[in-house]
C-alpha positions in Angstrom: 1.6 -24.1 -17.1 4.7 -23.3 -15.1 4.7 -21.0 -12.7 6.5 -17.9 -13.2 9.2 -16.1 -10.7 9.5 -12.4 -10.2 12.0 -10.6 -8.3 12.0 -7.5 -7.1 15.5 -4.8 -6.5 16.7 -5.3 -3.0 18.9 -3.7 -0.6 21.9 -4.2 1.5 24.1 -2.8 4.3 27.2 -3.8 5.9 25.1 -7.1 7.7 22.3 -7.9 6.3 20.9 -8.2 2.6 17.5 -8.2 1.9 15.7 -9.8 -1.3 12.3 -10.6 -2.2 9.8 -11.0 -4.8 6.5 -13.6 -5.9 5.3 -16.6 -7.4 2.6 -16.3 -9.8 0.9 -19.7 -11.4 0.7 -18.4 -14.9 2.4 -15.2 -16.7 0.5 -11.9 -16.7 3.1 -10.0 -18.3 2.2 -6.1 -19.0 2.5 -5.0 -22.3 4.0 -1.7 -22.7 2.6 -0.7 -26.3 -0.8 -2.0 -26.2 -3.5 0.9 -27.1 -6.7 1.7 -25.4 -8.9 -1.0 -24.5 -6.0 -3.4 -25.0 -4.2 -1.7 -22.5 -7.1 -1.6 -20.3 -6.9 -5.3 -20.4 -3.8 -5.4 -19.9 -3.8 -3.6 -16.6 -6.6 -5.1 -15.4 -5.0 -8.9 -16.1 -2.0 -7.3 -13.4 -4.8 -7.0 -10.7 -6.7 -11.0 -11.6 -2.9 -12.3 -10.9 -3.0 -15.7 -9.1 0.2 -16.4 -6.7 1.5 -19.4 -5.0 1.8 -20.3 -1.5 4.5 -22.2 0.5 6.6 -22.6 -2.7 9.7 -24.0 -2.5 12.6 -20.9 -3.4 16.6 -21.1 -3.2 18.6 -17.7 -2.7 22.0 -18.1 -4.5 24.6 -15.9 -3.0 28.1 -15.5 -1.7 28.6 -19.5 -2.3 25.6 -20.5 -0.2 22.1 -21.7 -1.2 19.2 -20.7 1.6 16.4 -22.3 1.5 12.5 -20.6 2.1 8.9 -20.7 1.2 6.3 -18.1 -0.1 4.1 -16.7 2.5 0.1 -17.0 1.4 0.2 -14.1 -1.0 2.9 -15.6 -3.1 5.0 -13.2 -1.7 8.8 -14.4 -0.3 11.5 -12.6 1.5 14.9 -13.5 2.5 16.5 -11.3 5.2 20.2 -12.8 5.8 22.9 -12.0 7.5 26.1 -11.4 5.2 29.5 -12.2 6.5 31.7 -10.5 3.7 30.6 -7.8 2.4 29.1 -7.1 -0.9 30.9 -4.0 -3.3 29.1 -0.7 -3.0 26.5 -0.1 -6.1 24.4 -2.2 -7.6 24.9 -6.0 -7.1 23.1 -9.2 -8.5 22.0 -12.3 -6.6 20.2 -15.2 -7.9 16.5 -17.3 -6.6 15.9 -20.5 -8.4 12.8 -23.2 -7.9 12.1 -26.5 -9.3 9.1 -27.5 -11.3 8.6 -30.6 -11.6 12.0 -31.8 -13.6 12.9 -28.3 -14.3 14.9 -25.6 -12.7 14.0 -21.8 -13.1 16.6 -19.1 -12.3 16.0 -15.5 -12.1 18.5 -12.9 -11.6 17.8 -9.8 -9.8 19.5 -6.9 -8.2 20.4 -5.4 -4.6 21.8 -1.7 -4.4 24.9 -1.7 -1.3 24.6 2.2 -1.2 27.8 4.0 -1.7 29.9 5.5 1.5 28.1 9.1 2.0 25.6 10.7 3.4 22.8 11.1 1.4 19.3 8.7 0.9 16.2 9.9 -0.7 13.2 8.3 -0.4 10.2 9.3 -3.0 6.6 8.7 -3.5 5.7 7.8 -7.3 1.5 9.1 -7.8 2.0 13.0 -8.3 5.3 13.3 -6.5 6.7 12.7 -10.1 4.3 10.0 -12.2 1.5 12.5 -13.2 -1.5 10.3 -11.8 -4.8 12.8 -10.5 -4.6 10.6 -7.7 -7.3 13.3 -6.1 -9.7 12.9 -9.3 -10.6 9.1 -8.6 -12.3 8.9 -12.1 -9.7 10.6 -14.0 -6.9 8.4 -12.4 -8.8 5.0 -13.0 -9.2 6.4 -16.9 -5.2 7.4 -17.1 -4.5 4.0 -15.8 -6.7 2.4 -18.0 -6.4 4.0 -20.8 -2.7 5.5 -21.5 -0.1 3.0 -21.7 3.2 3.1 -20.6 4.9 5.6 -23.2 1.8 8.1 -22.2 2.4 8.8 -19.4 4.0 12.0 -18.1 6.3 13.1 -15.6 6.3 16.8 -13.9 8.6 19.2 -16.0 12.1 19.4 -14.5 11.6 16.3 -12.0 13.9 14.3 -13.8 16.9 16.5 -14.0 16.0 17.5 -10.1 15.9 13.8 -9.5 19.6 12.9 -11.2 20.7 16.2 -9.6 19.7 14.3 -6.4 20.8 10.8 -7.6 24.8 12.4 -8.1 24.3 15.1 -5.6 27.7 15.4 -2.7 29.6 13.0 -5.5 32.6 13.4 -7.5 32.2 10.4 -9.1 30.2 9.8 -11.8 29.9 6.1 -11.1 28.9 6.9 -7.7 25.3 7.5 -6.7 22.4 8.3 -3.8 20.9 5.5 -2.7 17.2 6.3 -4.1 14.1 4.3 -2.8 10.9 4.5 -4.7 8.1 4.1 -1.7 4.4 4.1 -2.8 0.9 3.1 -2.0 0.4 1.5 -5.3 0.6 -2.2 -5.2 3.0 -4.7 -6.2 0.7 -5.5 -9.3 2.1 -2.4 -10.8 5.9 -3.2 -10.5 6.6 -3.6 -14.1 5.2 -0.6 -15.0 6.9 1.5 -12.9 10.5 0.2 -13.4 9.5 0.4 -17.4 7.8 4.0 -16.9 11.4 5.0 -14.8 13.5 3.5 -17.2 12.2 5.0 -20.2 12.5 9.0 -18.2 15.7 8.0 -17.4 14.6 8.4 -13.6 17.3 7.0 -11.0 17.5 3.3 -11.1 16.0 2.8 -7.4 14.7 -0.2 -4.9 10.9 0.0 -5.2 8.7 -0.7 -2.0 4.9 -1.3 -2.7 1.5 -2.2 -1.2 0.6 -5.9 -0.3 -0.5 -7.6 -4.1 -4.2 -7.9 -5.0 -5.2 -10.6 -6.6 -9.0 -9.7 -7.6 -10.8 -7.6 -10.1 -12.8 -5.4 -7.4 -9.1 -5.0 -5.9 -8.5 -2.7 -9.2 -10.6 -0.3 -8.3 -9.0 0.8 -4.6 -5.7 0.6 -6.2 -3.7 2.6 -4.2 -6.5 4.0 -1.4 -7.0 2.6 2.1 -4.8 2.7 4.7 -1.1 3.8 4.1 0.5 2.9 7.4 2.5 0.2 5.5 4.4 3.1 3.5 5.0 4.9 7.1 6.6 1.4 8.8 8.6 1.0 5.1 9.8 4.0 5.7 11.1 3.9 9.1 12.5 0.4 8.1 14.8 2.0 5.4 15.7 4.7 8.0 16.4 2.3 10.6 18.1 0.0 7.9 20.5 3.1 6.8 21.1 5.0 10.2 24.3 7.1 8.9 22.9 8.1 6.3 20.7 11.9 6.1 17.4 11.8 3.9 15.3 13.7 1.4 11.7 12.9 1.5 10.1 13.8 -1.7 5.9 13.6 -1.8 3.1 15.6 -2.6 -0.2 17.4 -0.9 -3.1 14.7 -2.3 -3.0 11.8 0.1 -0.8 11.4 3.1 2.6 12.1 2.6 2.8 15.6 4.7 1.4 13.6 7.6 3.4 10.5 7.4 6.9 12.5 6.9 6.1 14.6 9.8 5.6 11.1 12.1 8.9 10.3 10.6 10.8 13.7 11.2 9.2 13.4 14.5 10.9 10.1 15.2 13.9 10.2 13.6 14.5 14.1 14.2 18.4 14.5 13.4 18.3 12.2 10.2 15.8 14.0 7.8 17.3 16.4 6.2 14.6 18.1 4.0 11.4 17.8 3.6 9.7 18.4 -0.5 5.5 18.4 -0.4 4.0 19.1 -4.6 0.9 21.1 -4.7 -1.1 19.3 -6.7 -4.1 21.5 -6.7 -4.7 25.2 -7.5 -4.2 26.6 -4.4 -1.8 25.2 -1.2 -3.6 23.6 1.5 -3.7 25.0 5.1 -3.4 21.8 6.8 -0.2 21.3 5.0 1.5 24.5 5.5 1.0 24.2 9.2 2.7 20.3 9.0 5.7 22.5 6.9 5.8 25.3 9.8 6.2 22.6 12.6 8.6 20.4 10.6 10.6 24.0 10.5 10.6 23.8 14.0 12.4 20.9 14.0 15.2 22.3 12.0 14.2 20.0 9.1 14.5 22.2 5.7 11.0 22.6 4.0 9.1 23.4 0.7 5.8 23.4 -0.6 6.1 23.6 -4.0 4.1 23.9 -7.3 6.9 23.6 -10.1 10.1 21.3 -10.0 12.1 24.4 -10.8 10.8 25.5 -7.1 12.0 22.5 -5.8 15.8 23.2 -7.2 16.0 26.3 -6.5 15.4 25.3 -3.0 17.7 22.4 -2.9 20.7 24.4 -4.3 19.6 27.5 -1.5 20.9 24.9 0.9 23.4 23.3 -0.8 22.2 19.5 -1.4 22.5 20.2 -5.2 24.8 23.0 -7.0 
């Protein structure tokens, strides 16, 4: 069998674009209407992927072909420097390989963020995707069990979210440059740019956790460490200097601690800082990490409901 090329939306500034993606031997494609135990198997067959390493790939842009290899996960990236510039928006590029006789060409998509000053940078597990990432059992069964047009989102995230997405614009065809930056792992790609289609969530570049390729791997889906979402983040930060972020997460994992490393660090280019209760009551812990991001003159809220959230951001006037 062939193998089968994915690419993933990449990103751009005035100097550098950035593309990437895998190699998989055979195709493990998600179906989005399977039921039950056929979804089950469905999800589970994203985690028993098989990739391809030091596979020939060609990155087609601006004229010129560039040559590179996957790493050992299957996983490639091409970081080149860009002599004239791409439009601002949403951009395609192009990666082929050969097989055998054949060529295979796959088009993806970078985003070359609009001239403003406004980035916002999201987690996906309970900052908007309702996941019970805290219940372990319950999350494994909603993963398992509830396909793609099951799932739910928190009430009012998406209109926050598009609020955010046009926010400081006056034209429509202008938006925020949105990044979507999670501890799940690249296994679940497809799912999530389906599940953030269908909600009509802003179209964003999506940064995830190294790919598993075993069935044991399935079961610590997003757990372990989540230092690689804390250097992803300071990478887009770094990547973007000019620009002034949101950071959108919630109270069940580590998103409180890892924003306020990154406020800490980058202290005059976070703008606000949003943390979702996700349990009954708000956690101590957290509202100390609010009180000394405060301190910092970084804007702040701990919030239960969306509507808390927007009522917040038009206090300060990100949104109206």
């Amino acid at each position: 069998m062939k193998p089968i090329l994915q690419l993933y939306r990449g990103y751009a500034n005035g100097q550098e674009l950035i593309v990437m993606g895998h190699v998989f031997k055979t195709d493990y494609s998600y179906d989005f209407q399977k039921k039950n135990f056929k979804n089950a198997t469905s999800v589970i067959n994203q985690f028993r992927i098989k990739t391809i390493k030091n596979f020939d790939l060609y990155l087609h842009y601006d004229g010129q072909e560039i040559h590179t290899k996957t790493l050992d996960d299957g996983h490639f990236k091409f970081c080149i420097p860009i002599e004239n510039e791409s439009q601002f928006g949403w951009n395609e590029y192009e990666v082929s390989m050969k097989y055998e006789e054949e060529t295979i060409s796959s088009t993806g998509s970078f985003i070359r963020p609009h001239k403003g000053n406004l980035g916002i940078i999201s987690d996906i597990d309970d900052t908007f995707l309702i996941s019970h990432t805290h219940n372990f059992f319950k999350k494994i069964y909603i993963l398992l069990f509830k396909n793609v047009n099951d799932r739910k989102v928190f009430k009012d995230v998406v209109p926050y979210y598009q609020a955010l997405s046009s926010a400081g614009r006056n034209n429509q065809d202008e938006q925020n440059a949105f990044f979507y930056i999670s501890s799940s792992e690249w296994n679940l790609y497809r799912f999530i740019v389906e599940f953030t289609k269908i909600h009509q969530l802003p179209r964003a570049v999506i940064l995830l956790k190294d790919i598993k390729r075993g069935i044991t791997d399935f079961f610590m889906s997003g757990r372990g460490n989540h230092d690689h979402k804390f250097e992803k983040i300071k990478h887009v930060l770094e990547f973007y200097p000019n620009l002034k972020y949101i950071l959108l997460g919630d109270d069940s994992q580590h998103d409180p601690m890892l924003y306020e490393r990154t406020c800490k660090i980058f202290p005059l280019t976070v703008k606000a800082v949003y943390i979702r209760q996700t349990g009954k009551y708000q956690k101590e812990a957290i509202k100390v990490i609010m009180r000394n991001l405060e301190s910092l003159n970084i804007s702040v809220c701990y919030f239960k409901e969306s509507s808390e959230a927007i009522m917040h951001s038009k206090s300060i006037g990100i949104i109206k």
